[in-house]
C-alpha positions as CSV (number, residue, x, y, z in Angstrom):
1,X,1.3,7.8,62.1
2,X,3.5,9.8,64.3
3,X,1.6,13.2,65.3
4,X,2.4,16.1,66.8
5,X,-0.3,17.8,69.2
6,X,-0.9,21.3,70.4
7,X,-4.0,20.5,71.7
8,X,-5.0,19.9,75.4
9,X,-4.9,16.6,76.5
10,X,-4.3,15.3,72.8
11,X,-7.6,15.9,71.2
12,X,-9.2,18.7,72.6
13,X,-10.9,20.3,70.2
14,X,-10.6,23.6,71.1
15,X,-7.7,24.1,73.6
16,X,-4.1,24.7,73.6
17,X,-1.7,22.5,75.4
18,X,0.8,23.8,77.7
19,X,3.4,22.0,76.0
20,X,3.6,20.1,72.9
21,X,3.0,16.6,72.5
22,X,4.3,13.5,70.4
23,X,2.4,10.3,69.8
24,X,2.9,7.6,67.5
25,X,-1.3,7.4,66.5
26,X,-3.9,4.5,64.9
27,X,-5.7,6.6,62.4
28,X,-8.2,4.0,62.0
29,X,-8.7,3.6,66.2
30,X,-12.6,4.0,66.8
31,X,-11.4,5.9,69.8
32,X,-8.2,7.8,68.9
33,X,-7.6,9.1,72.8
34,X,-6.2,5.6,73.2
35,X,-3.0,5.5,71.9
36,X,0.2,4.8,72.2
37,X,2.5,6.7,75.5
38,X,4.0,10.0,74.9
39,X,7.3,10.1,72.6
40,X,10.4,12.2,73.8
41,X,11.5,14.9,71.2
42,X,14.6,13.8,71.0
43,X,13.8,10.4,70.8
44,X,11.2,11.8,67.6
45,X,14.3,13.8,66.5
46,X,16.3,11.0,66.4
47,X,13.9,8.9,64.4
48,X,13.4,11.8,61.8
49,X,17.1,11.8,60.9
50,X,18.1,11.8,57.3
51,X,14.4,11.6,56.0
52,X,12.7,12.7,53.6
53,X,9.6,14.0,55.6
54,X,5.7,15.2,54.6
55,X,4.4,17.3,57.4
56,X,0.1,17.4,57.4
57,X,-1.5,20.6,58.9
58,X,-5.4,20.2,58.8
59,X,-7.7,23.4,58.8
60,X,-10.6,24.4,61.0
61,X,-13.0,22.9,62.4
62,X,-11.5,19.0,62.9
63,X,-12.6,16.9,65.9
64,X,-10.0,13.9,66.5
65,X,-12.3,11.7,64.1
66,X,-11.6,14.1,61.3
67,X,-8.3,14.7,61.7
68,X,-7.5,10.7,61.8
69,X,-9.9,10.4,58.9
70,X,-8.3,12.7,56.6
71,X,-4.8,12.1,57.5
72,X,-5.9,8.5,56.9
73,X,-6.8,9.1,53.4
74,X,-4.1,11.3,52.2
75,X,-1.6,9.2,53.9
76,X,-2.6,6.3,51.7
77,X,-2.7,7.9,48.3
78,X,0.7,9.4,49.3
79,X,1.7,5.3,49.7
80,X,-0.4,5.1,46.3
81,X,0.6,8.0,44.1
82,X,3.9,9.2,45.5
83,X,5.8,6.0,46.5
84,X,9.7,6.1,47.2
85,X,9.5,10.1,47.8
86,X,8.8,9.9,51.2
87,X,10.7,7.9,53.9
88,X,7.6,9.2,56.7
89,X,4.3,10.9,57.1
90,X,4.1,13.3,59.7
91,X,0.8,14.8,61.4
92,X,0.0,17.9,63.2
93,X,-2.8,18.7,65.2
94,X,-4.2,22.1,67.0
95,X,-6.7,23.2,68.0
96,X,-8.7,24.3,65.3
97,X,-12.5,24.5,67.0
98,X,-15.3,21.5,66.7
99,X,-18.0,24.5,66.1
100,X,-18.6,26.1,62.6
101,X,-19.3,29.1,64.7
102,X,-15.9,29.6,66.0
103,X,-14.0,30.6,63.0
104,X,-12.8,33.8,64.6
105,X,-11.9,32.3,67.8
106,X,-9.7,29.1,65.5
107,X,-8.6,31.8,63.4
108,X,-6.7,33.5,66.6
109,X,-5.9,30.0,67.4
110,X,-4.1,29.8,64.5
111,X,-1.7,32.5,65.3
112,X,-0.9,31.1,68.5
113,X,0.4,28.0,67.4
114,X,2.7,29.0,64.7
115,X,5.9,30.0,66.9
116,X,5.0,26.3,68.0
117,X,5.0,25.0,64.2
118,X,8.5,27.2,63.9
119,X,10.0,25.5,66.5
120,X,9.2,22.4,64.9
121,X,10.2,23.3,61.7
122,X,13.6,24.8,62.3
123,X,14.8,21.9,64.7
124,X,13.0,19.0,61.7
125,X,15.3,20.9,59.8
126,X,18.6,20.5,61.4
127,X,18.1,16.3,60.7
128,X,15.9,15.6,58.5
129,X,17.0,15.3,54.7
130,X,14.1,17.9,53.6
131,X,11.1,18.5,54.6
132,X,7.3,19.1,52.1
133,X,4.2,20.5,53.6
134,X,0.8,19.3,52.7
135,X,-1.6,21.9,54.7
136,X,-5.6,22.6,53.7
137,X,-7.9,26.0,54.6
138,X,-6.3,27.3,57.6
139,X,-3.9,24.6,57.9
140,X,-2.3,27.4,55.6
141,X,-2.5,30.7,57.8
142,X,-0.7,28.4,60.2
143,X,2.5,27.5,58.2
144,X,2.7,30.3,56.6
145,X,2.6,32.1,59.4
146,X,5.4,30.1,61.6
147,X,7.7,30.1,58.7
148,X,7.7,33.9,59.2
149,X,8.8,33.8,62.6
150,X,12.1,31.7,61.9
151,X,14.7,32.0,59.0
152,X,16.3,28.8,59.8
153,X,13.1,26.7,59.5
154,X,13.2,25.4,55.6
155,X,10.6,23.9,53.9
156,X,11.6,22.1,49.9
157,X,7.8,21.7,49.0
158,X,4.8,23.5,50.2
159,X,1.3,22.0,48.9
160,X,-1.8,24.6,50.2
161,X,-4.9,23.5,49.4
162,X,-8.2,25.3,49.6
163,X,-5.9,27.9,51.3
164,X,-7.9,30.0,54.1
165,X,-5.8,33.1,53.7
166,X,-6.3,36.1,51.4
167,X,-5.7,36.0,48.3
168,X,-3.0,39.1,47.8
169,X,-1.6,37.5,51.0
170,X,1.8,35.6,49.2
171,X,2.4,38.0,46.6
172,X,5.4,40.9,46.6
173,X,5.7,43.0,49.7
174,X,2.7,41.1,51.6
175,X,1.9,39.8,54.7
176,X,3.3,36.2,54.0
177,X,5.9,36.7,50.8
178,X,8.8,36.1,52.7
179,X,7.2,32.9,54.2
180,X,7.0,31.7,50.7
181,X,10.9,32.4,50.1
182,X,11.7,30.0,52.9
183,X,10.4,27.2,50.4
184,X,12.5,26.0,47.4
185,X,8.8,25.4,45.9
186,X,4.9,26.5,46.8
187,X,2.2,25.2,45.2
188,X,-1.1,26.8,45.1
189,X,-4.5,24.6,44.7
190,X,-7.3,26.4,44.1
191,X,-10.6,25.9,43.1
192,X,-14.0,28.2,42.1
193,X,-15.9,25.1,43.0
194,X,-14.9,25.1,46.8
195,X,-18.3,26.7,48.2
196,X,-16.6,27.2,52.0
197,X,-13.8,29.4,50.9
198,X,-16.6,31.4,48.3
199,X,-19.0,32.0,50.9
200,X,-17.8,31.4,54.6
201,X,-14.4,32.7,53.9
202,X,-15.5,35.9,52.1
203,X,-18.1,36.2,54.6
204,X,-16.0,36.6,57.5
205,X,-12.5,37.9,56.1
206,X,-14.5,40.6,53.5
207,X,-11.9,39.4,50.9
208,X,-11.5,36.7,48.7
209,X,-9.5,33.5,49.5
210,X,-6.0,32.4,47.9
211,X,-7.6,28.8,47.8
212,X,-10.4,30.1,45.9
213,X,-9.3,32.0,42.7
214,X,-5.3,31.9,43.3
215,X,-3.4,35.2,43.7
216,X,-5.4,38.4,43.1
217,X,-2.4,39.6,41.0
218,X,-0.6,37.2,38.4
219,X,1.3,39.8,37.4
220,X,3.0,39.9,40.8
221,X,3.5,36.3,41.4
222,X,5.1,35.7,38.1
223,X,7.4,39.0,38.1
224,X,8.6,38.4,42.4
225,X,7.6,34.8,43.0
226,X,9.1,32.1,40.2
227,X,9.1,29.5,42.9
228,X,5.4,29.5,43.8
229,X,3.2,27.7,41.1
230,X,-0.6,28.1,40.4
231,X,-3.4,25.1,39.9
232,X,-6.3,25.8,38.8
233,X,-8.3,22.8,40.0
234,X,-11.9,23.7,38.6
235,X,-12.1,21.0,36.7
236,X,-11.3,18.2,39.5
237,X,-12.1,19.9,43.2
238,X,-15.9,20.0,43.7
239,X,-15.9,20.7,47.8
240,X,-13.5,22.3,50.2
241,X,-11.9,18.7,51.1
242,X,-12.1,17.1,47.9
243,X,-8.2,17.5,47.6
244,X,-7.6,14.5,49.6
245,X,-9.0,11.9,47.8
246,X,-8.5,13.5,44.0
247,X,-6.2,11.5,42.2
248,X,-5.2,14.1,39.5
249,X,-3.8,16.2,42.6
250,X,-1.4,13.2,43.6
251,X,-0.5,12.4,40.3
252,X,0.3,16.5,39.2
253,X,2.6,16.5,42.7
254,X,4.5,13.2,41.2
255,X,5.0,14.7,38.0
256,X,6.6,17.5,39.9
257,X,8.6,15.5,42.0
258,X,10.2,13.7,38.9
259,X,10.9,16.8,36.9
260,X,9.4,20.1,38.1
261,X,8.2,20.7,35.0
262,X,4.6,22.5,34.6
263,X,4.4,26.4,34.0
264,X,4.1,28.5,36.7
265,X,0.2,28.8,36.0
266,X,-2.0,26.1,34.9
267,X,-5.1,24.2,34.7
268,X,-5.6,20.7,36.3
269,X,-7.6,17.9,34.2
């Protein structure tokens, strides 16, 4: 999988690169600091042209092992559930800790990457054909939060799952509405099951999290936002990472791809 890096050195954990970085990655390599040389951006550029691209962002707290793991996983039910809708799979990784601890120190983190993730997005856009999203927990604060800083960047699916932001933080007027008008479609996945976001999130943020109950205000969502859709996931999502690997998640965003055609709230079975 080709993968973008904002980390030091590749894989650190928990510092920022100087620059950017582009590798072409083994997601199954033991040791994932072995891979192939650097890629040129324009080269990467070049390659992206014309495609129809899904861009991973992984949340907080990932070591290298994690980060290939998961991408791993959700790269092959995307071959699995969603085949002929992509032409590539796309990674992103940044520095979001390797200590439970740190979630104020990756949340900061967080912000300082997305002008990064903007400059990505706005220049993916220029070649690429369009390009979806699939970010988890605070894989969210950071696209939401570059597609803020640029109004060329376009995004024609967002997927959040377990989204680490607040939960009033997408509707009308808020801190991240207008990064949710820079995407033709948002999908919310949320889940009352998803123990992290109910008590770590809460914990730390004193609010509730948009990945946990949806938006705090329907009312708002349905009257300012008829792009962004709502899944309830209770019934399928047991853990904060069990989006990965549930197939009623791949097979809801194929239905959407073919027709677009759930309700703008809804339940998943």
């Amino acid at each position: 999988m080709y993968m973008m890096s904002s980390r030091e050195n590749f894989w650190a954990g928990e510092r920022l690169s100087n620059k950017d970085q582009i590798k072409d990655v083994v997601l199954d390599d033991p040791d994932p600091a072995v891979d192939s040389p650097l890629i040129e951006e324009a080269i990467f550029f070049d390659m992206m042209k014309d495609k129809r691209l899904l861009l991973l962002i992984h949340g907080y707290n990932n070591e290298a092992d994690d980060v290939c793991r998961a991408y791993s996983i959700i790269q092959d039910n995307v071959h699995r559930y969603l085949k002929g809708n992509y032409d590539d799979i796309v990674g992103y990784t940044w520095p979001g800790g390797s200590e439970p601890l740190n979630y104020y120190k990756a949340r900061r983190r967080a912000g300082a990457v997305a002008p990064r993730v903007a400059r990505w997005l706005a220049e993916l856009t220029k070649v690429t054909q369009a390009i979806d999203v699939m970010d988890h927990s605070m894989g969210t604060r950071v696209i939401l939060s570059a597609l803020r800083m640029d109004t060329t960047a376009r995004l024609h699916n967002l997927y959040s799952m377990a989204s680490a932001v607040e939960d009033e933080s997408i509707q009308y007027s808020r801190e991240y509405f207008s990064s949710t008008k820079a995407c033709d479609s948002v999908y919310v996945f949320h889940s009352r099951h998803d123990k992290v976001l109910r008590f770590a999130f809460k914990g730390a943020e004193w609010d509730r999290a948009l990945g946990y109950s949806g938006p705090e205000d329907p009312a708002l969502i349905m009257t300012h936002s008829p792009n962004v859709k709502v899944i309830n996931c209770r019934q399928v999502i047991d853990s904060h990472g069990g989006y990965k690997y549930s197939e009623s998640v791949y097979r809801f965003i194929a239905r959407e791809l073919k027709s677009s055609e759930a309700p703008q709230y809804s339940i998943l079975e």
